[in-house]
C-alpha positions, 0 to 999 in steps of 0.5 A: 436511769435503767442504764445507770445500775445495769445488772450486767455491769461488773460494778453494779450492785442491790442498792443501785439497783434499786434506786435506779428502778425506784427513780424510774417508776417514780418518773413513770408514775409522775408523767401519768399523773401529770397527763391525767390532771392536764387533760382534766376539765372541771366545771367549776370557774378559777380566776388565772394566776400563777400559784395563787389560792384559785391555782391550787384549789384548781389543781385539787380539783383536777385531782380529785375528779381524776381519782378513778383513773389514778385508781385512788379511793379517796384522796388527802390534799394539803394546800398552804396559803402563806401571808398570814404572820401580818406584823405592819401595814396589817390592814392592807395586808390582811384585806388583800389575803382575804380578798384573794381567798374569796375570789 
């Protein structure tokens, strides 16, 4: 991405500049994060699954015990758990939406 707006270039200019840097600090920052919240543990047990309420309670979770070393004071953290809009087979629906969230 440096190379792609190189100052030096005939054809570069400010903008393209500024989004190549832009990108690659971007870049940057998204590898550390990624490394702190991989080698985070936490205390707290969350059942396996891919992207379920227990995978991203425990991503919010490593995120937040990580905070100093992100050097966050204090942290926003939106999670989204979709399924709700039950419109047929609502009890059945509706029993395994709760029963996912209180695992």
């Amino acid at each position: 991405i440096l190379s792609l707006n190189n100052s030096s270039s005939l054809h570069s200019n400010v903008f393209g500049e500024t989004w190549s840097s832009t990108a690659h600090q971007s870049l940057l920052e998204n590898e550390k994060l990624y490394d702190i919240i991989e080698n985070a543990e936490t205390e707290t047990h969350f059942p396996d699954g891919g992207f379920n309420v227990a995978a991203k309670l425990k991503m919010a979770s490593k995120i937040i015990l990580q905070h100093k070393k992100r050097g966050a004071d204090r942290d926003v953290i939106h999670l989204k758990m979709s399924g709700w809009d039950t419109h047929s087979n609502m009890q059945d629906r509706f029993g395994k939406l709760l029963d996912e969230l209180n695992t």
